[in-house]
N, C-alpha and C positions, 0 to 999 in steps of 0.2 A: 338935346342936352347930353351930357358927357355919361350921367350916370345912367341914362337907359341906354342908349349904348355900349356900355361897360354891364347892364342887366342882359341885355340882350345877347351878349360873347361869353355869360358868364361859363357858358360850359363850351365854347368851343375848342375844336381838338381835342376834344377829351377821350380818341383812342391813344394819345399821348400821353398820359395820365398812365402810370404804373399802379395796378391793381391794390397794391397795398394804400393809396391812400383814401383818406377818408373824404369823401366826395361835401358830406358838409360843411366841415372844415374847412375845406376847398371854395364851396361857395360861400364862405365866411367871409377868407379872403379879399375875394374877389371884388365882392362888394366893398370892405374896407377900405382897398384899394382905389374902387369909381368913385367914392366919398370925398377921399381923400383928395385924389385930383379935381374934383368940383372945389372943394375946399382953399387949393392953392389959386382957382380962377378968382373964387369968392373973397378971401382975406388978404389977396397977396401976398402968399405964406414965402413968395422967396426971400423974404428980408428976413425969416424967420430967426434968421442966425445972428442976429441983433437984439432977438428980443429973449426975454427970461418966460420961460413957461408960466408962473405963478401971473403973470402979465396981460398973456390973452387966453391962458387955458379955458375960463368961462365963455366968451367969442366963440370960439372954436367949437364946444361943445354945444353950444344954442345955434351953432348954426347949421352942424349936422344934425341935429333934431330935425331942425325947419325941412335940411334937404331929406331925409328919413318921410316925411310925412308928406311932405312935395309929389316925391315920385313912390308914396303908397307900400315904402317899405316897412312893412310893421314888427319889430322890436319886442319882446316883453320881457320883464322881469332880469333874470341873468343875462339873458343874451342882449340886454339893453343897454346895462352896467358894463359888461365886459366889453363889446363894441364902443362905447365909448372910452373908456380906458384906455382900451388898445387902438382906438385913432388918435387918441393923447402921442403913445409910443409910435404911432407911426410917421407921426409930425415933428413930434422930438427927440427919438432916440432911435431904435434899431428895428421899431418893426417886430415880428414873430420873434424876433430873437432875445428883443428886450426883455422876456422872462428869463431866459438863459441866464441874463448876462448879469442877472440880479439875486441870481442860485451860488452863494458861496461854495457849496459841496462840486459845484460844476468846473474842471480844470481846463477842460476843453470842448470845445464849437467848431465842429465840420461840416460844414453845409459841403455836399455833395452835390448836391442839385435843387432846385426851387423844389421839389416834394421828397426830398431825400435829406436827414438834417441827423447827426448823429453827436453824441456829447459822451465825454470822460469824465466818471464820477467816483471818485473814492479809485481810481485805479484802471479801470472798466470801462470799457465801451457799452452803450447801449445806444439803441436809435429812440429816435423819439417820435410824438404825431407834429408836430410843427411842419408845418406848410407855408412855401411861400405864394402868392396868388399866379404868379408866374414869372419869366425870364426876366421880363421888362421889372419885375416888383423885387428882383435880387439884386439884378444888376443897379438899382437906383439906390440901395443900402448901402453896396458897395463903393459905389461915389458916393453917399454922404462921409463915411468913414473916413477915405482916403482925402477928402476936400478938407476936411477939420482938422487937417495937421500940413495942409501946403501941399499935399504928392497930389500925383494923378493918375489915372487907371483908362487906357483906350488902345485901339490898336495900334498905335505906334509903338504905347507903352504897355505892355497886354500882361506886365507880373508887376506889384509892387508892394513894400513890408510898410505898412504903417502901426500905428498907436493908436487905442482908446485912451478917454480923458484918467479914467484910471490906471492906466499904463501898462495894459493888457496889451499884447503883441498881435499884431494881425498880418494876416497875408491874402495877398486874393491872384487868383490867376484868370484871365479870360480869353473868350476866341480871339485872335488863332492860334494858341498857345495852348489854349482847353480845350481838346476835341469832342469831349460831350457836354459844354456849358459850363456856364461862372462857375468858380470854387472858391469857398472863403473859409479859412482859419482862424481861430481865435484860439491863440494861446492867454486865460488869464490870471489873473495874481490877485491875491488875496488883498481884502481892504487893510490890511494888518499885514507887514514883513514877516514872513518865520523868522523866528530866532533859533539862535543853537537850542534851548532849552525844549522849542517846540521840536527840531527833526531829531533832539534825544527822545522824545517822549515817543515820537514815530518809529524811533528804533532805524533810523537812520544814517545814525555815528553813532559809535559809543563813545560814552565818558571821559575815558580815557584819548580816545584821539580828539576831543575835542581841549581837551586840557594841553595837548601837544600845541594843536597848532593854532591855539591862542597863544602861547610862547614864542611860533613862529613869526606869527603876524605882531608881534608886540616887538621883538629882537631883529624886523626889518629884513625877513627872508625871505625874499620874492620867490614865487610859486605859480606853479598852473594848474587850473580847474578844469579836469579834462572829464569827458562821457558823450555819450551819443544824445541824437534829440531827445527832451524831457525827463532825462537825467537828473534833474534838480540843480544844471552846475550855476544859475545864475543865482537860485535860490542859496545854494551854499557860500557863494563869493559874497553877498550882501550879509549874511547872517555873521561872515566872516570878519566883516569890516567893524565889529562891534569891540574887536580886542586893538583899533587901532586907536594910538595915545592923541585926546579932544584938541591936544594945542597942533595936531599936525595940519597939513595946509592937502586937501585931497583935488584932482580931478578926475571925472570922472567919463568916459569918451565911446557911444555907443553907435550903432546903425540905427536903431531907434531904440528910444530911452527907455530901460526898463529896470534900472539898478533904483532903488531908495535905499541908500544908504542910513544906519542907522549910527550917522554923526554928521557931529555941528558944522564943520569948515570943510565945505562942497562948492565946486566949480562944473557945474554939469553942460555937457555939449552935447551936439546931436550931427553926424551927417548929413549932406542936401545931397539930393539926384539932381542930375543936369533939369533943366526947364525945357521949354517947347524946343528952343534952338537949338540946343547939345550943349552951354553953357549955361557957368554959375555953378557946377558940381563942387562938393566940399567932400573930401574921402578921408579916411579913417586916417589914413599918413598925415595928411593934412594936419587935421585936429591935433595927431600924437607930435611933431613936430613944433605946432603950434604954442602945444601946452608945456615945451621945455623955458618958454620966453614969460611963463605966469608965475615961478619962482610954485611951481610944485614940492609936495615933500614925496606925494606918491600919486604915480598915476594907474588909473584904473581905467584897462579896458573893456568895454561888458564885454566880447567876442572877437578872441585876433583869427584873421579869414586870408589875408594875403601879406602885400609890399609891407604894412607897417609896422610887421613880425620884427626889422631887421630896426626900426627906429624906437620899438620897443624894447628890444634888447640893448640898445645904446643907453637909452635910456637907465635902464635896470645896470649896466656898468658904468654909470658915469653920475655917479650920488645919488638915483633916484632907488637904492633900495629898498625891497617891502610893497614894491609895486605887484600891482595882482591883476591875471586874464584868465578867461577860460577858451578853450578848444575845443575842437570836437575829434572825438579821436577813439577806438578799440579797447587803445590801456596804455598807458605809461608810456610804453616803448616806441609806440604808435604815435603819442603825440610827439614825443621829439622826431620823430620822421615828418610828421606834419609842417610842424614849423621850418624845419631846413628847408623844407619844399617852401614855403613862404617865403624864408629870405633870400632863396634864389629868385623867386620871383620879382627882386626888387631891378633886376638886371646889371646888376656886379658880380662880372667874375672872380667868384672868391672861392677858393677852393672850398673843399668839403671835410677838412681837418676843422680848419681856421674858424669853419661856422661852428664848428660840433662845438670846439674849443670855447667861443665866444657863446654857446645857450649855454656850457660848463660854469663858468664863470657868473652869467646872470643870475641863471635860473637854479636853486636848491633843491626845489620839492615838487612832486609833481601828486595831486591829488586827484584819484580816477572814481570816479559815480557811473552807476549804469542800474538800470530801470530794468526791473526783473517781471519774471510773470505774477500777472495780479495788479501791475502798478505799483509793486515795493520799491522805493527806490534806497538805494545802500550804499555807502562811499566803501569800493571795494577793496582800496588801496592807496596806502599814503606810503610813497617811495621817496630816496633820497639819491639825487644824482651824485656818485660819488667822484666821480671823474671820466676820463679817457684812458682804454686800455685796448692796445690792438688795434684803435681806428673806429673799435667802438664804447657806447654811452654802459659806464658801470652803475650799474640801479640795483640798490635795495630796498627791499620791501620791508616797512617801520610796522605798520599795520595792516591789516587786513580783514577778508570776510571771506566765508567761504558757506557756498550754498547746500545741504543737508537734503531738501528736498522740496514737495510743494504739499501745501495742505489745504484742504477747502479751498483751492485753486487759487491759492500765494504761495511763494517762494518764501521758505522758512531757511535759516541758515543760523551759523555761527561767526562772531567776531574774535578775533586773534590777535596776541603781538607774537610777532615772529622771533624775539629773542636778539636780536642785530642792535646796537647801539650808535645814534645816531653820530656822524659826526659834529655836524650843525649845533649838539648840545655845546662847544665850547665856544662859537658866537653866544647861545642864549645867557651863558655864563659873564659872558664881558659884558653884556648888555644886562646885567645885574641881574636877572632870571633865572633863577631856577628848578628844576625840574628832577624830580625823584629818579633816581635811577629802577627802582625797585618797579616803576612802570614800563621798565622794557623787558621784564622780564619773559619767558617763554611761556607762556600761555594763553588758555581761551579765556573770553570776556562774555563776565554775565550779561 
């Protein structure tokens, strides 16, 4: 039978086995694991994905009993309750991880390795005890994840970004791409969108610029959400979409979906990777070109990354303004370097005025976020492209943040307006909007 010899290997290779882990644990697993695969002989759990848990979860649990008591595994109490619980989660959700991934305080899931699992909480790394029973028990979560949204993960294809059903971001890389084993990422998102009022309360815009650039996004000023990984800049672009007017017509165009928009008239898309044959690919140009023939009012990129920098920009000067992306980029300056490097990628020679000149014209605002130590994350600067001088980008800085120090190991700082008055206020003016002037004045923000 399957489970005594999954009893039998329970500890093999176990000088492979990194001293830190917990050995019973470990043979927690393991077993879990020989169950479980008994289980898929026993129920024919491959259809599983057809059926609703509430369905056969009783099945399932009366019949790991049986096999429990078959092959003389004796259970009690906790460790009865728990094992079966978590063959519940192994059959239908993630496995070891499913407690993770049910911890709101948890932002992030790195499985480093089947006994190496580390999570981001309130800001903070810490590792955890979670174990997986081994290679074969990662690698098989791994394909379930990636199976439940259409991709696939094997050597030909050995890196690829999918989605959880909550719309938590994944990544997983494997051999031969991983030289020390599976790697899985879970970037997740709360069961609730932050709103501006939540990353006011985090102290991660002030008041003040949030009052800006709801004027912005209301007066149709296209903008970029620029900062490094985990930044917040998706978080901010969604929270951002809240000052846009209900009767507008939105789409919205991602590598995998992780925008919820917090308005009514949404057209959401998603990219496709080629299939087994190297055909059937749908790429981010694709979509943004696609979506000028849906009568958009604005289109929303969750991440511009290459070619469709140059058809978003078309876009944003040819009636779609108010349109919104984020980049990833150092700061301000940095992303508009990024994006020229994008629109050359599209392979038209076009000089390097003519580009600078055409993100002039689209692009107003460019909004920079960057993740400090501790996890604080802060929108460090809201600048205004003012134009071209010399050949290069004239950028003022509207607001800012400026870091003080660190305490109880966060970065504590100050927010500012720099005293500069925007151009852009005499758009917001036509556009019927108005905005105090006495808010640009030079000073720090409580």
């Amino acid at each position: 039978m399957a489970l005594l010899t999954a009893k039998r290997a329970l500890f093999d290779n176990v000088d492979a086995i990194p001293e830190h882990v917990d050995r019973r644990e470990l043979l927690f697993q393991r077993l879990k694991v020989a169950v479980h695969e008994e289980l898929v002989e026993s129920l024919e759990l491959t259809m599983l994905a057809q059926v609703k848990e509430s369905e056969i979860s009783g099945e399932v649990k009366a019949v790991a009993q049986e096999l429990l008591r078959e092959h003389a595994v004796e259970l009690k109490g906790h460790d009865q309750v728990r094992f079966l619980n978590e063959l519940m989660e192994e059959v239908f959700g993630l496995g070891p991880l499913e407690k993770l991934v049910q911890d709101d305080a948890v932002s992030d899931i790195l499985v480093n390795s089947p006994y190496e699992v580390y999570i981001e909480r309130r800001g903070r790394l810490e590792q955890t005890n979670v174990v997986f029973a081994d290679t074969h028990h990662l690698m098989r979560i791994i394909h379930r994840v990636v199976s439940r949204v259409g991709r696939r993960i094997d050597e030909v294809s050995p890196m690829v970004d999918a989605r959880l059903a909550d719309g938590s971001r994944v990544n997983a890389v494997i051999p031969p791409l991983a030289l020390n084993g599976p790697s899985l990422s879970i970037r997740r998102f709360g069961k609730r969108p932050l709103t501006l009022d939540d990353l006011t309360g985090f102290q991660s815009i002030a008041p003040e610029m949030v009052q800006f650039l709801a004027a912005a996004v209301e007066a149709r000023a296209s903008f970029l959400v620029s900062g490094g990984t985990g930044a917040g800049k998706t978080t901010m672009l969604n929270a951002l979409t809240k000052f846009i007017p209900a009767d507008e017509r939105l789409i919205t165009i991602e590598d995998s979906a992780e925008l919820n928009l917090l308005h009514r008239h949404v057209i959401r898309m998603e990219t496709r990777p080629p299939n087994t044959e190297g055909a059937g690919e749908v790429t981010q140009r694709s979509l943004v070109r696609n979506s000028l023939r849906m009568r958009p009012d604005r289109i929303i990129v969750g991440e511009v990354r290459g070619a469709e920098a140059l058809d978003m920009l078309q876009a944003m000067n040819t009636g779609h303004e108010g349109s919104l992306t984020t980049i990833h980029a150092n700061d301000p300056r940095d992303a508009l370097a990024r994006l020229e490097m994008m629109v050359a990628m599209t392979g038209y020679e076009m000089p390097v005025p003519v580009i600078r000149e055409y993100i002039c014209s689209g692009i107003r605002l460019v909004v920079h976020l960057s993740r400090l130590k501790g996890g604080a994350r802060r929108v460090m600067r809201i600048s205004e492209i003012v134009g071209i001088r010399d050949g290069s980008y004239v950028l003022e800085d509207i607001f800012g943040y400026e870091q003080t120090g660190v305490k109880d190991g966060m970065a504590v700082g100050d927010y500012f307006v720099t005293g500069y008055k925007p151009v852009c206020l005499k758009r917001f003016k036509a556009a019927g909007i108005e905005v105090p002037d006495d808010l640009f004045r030079r000073r720090m923000l409580d």
